[in-house]
C-alpha positions as CSV (number, residue, x, y, z in Angstrom):
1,X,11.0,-34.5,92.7
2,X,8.3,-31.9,92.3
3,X,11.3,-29.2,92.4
4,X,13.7,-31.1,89.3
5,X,10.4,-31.4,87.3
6,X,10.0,-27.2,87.8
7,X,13.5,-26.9,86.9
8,X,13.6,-29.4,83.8
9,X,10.2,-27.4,82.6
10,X,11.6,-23.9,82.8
11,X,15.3,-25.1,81.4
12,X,13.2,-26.8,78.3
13,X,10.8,-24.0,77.8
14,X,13.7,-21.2,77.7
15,X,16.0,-23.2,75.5
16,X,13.4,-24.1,72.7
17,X,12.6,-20.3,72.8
18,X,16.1,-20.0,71.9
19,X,16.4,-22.9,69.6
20,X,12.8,-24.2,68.7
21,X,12.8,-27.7,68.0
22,X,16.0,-28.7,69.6
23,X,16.9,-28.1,73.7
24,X,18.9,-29.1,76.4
25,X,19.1,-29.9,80.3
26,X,20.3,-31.3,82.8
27,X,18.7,-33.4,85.9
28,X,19.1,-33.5,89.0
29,X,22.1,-35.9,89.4
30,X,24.1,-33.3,86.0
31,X,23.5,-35.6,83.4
32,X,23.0,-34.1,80.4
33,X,20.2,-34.5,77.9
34,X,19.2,-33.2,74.8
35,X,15.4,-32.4,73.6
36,X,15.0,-33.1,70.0
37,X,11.6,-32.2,68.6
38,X,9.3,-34.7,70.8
39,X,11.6,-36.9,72.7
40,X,14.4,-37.1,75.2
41,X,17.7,-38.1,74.5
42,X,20.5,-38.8,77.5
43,X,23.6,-37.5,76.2
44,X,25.8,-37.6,78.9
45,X,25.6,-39.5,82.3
46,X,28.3,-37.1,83.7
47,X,28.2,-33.2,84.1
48,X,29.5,-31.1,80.3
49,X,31.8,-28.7,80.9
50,X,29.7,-26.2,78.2
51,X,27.3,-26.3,75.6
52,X,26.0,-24.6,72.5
53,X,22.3,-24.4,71.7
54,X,21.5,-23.5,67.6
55,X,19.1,-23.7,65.2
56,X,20.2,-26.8,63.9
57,X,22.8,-28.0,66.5
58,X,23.4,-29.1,70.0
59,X,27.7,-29.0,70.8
60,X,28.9,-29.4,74.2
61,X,32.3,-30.6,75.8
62,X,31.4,-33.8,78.1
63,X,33.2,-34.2,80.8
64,X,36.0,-35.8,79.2
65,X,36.9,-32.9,77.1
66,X,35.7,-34.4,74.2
67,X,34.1,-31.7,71.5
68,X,30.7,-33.3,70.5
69,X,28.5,-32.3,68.3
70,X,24.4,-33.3,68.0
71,X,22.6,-32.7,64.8
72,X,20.3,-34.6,61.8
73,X,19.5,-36.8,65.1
74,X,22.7,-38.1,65.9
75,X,25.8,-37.7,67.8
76,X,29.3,-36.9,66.6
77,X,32.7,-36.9,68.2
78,X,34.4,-34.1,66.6
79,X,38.0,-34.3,68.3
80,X,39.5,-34.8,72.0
81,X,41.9,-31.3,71.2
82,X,41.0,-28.4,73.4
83,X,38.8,-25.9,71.3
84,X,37.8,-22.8,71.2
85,X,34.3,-22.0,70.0
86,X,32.4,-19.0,68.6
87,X,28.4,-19.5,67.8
88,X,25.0,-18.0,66.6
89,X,21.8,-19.7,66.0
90,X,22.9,-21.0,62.1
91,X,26.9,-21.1,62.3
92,X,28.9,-22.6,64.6
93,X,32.8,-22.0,64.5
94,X,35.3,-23.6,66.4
95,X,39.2,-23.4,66.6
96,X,42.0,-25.9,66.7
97,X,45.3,-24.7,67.2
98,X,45.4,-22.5,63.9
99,X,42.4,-24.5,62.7
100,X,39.4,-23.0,61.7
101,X,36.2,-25.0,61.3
102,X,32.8,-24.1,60.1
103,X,29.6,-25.9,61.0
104,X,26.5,-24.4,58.9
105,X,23.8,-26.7,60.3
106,X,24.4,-29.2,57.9
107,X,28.0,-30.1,57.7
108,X,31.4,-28.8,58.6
109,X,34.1,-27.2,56.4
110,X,38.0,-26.6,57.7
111,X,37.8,-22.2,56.4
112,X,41.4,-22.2,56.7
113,X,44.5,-23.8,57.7
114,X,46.1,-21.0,59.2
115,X,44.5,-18.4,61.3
116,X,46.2,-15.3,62.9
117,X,46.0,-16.3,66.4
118,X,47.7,-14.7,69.8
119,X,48.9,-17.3,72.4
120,X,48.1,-16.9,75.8
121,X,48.9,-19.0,79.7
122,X,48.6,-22.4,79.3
123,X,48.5,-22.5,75.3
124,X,44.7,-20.9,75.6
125,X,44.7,-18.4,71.8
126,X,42.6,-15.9,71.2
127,X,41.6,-14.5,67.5
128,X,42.0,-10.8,67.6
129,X,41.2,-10.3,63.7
130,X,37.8,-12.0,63.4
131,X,34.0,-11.9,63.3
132,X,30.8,-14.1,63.1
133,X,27.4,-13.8,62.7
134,X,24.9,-16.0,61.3
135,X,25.3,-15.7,57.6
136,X,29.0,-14.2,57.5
137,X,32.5,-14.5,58.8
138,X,35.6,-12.6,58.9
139,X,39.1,-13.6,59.8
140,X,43.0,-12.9,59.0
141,X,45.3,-16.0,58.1
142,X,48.6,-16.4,59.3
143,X,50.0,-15.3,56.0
144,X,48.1,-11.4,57.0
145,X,45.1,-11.8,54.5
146,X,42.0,-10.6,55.7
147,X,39.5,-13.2,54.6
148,X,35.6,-13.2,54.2
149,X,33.2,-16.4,54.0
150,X,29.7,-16.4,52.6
151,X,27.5,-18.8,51.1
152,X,30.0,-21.4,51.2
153,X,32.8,-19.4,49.7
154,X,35.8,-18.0,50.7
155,X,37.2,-14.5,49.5
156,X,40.2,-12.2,50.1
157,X,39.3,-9.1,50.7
158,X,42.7,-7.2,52.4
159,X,46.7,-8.3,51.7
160,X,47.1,-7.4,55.2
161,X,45.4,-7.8,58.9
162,X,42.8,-5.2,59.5
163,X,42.9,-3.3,62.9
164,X,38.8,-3.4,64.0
165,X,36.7,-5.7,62.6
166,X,32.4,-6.1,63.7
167,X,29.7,-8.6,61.8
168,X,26.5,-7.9,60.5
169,X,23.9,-10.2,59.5
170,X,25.3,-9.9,55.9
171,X,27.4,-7.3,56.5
172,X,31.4,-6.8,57.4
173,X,32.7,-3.7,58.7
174,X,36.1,-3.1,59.4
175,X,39.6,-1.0,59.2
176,X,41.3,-1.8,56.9
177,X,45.5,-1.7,57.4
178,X,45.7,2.3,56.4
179,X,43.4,3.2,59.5
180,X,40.2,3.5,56.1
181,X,36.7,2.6,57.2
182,X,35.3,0.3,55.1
183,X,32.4,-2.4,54.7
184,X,32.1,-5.9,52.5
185,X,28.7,-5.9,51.3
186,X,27.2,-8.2,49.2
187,X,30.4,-9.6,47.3
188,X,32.0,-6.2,47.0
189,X,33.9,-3.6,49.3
190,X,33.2,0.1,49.9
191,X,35.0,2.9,51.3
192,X,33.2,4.8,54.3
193,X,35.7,7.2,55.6
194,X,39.5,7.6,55.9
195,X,39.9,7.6,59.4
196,X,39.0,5.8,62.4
197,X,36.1,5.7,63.8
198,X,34.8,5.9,67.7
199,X,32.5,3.2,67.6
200,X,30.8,1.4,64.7
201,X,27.8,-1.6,65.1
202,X,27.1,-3.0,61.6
203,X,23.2,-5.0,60.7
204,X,21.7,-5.8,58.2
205,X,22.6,-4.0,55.0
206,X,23.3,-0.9,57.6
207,X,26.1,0.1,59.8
208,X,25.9,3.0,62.6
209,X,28.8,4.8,63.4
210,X,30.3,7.8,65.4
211,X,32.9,9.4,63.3
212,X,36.3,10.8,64.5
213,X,35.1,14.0,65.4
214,X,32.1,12.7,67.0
215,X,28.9,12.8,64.4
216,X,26.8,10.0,64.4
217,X,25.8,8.6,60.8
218,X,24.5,6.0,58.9
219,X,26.1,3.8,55.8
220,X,23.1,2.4,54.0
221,X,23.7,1.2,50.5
222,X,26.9,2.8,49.9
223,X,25.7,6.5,51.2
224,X,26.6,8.0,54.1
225,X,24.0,10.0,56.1
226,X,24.4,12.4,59.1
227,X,21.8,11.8,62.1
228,X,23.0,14.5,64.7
229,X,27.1,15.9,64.9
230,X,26.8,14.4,68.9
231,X,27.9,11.3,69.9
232,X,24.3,9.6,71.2
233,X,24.2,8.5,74.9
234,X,23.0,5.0,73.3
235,X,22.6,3.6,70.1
236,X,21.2,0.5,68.1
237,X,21.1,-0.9,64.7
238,X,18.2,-3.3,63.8
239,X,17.0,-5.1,60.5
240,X,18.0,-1.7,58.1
241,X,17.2,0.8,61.0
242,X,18.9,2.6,63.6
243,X,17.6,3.2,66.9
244,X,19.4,5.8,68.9
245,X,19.0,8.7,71.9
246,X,19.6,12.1,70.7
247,X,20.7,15.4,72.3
248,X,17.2,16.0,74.0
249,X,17.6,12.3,75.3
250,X,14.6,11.3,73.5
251,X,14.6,7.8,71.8
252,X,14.5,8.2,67.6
């Protein structure tokens, strides 16, 4: 007993670090329960197969297959189709078929119809052409338009797929169908560069990037700056700054 209680302590304590008012765990016969501000609520008698901690949100597939989803303090069966799900702390996405649903902590949205998908063994897809992150998603439709969705509305931003696509905070950067480096920022797009990149890692309102020729740089506000013409051993973007190791190996 004394070892469940040390395990039910430590599984609560990490996952409200993670998701403050809302947690999960499981006991020591696997069912499942959900901690919801100051009580506990037994979700499942049987094991779930995985589940989804957010801000908002508890999801999990029981052990039925069943997609469930917990949130305002109550549970709801979303649908018994295999899914395919994608989530940060504020958005949850997940896929059915072609099907692409939005959950944004409050309710949940069908983005599109159609999605570009790639069909793998045993009918499992994948999405090459999209990108999440908590206040912005990217995606191509099946009719090749690259699509963005913020604040609750959807724009097209590309008549055809693009071929590398990474989410910021409120930021999308991508390459555009002609091999272009661009971004979507703040209801508009830019133009970075005209060829491909080696690596890119977009933020917020920033995107680090090593060029084709190997310079590191900086798009900040539709200007590019040049940080050292080496590629860095390691680098990072935070909150409108880039961390990064330069040619002495020291940490800037």
């Amino acid at each position: 007993m004394k070892y469940y209680l040390t395990i039910l302590f430590f599984t609560i304590l990490f996952s409200n670090i993670k998701a403050q008012e809302l947690g999960v765990f499981e006991d020591g016969m696997k069912r499942f329960y959900i901690f919801d501000k100051d009580h506990f609520i037994k979700a499942e008698h049987l094991p779930v197969k995985q589940y989804w901690v957010g801000k908002k949100y508890i999801a999990y597939i029981n052990n039925q297959g069943r997609f469930i989803m917990y949130y305002q303090g109550k549970k709801h069966e979303i649908t018994l189709a295999k899914v395919v799900v994608k989530a940060t702390d504020h958005y949850l996405v997940y896929f059915v078929d072609e099907q692409v649903w939005l959950f944004n902590g409050n309710t949940i949205k069908l983005l599109d119809p159609w999605i570009k998908s790639e069909k793998l063994e045993g009918d499992i897809r994948k999405f090459p052409s999209f990108a999440l992150s908590d206040s912005i998603i990217g995606f191509t439709n099946s009719f090749e338009r690259f699509i963005v969705a913020e604040k609750g509305q959807k724009k097209e931003i590309e008549l055809w797929d693009v071929n590398k696509l990474r989410a910021g905070e409120n930021i999308m950067a991508y390459v555009d169908n002609n091999d272009v480096f661009r971004a979507y920022y703040k209801g508009e797009r830019f133009f970075i560069e005209d060829r491909i990149p080696k690596s890119f890692v977009p933020k917020t309102d920033i995107i680090a990037y090593v060029d084709d020729f190997g310079t590191f740089k900086v798009w900040y506000k539709d200007e590019v700056i040049e940080l050292q013409e080496i590629v860095p051993s390691r680098y990072y973007t935070g909150d409108k700054m880039v961390a990064y190791l330069d040619d002495m190996q020291n940490f800037v």
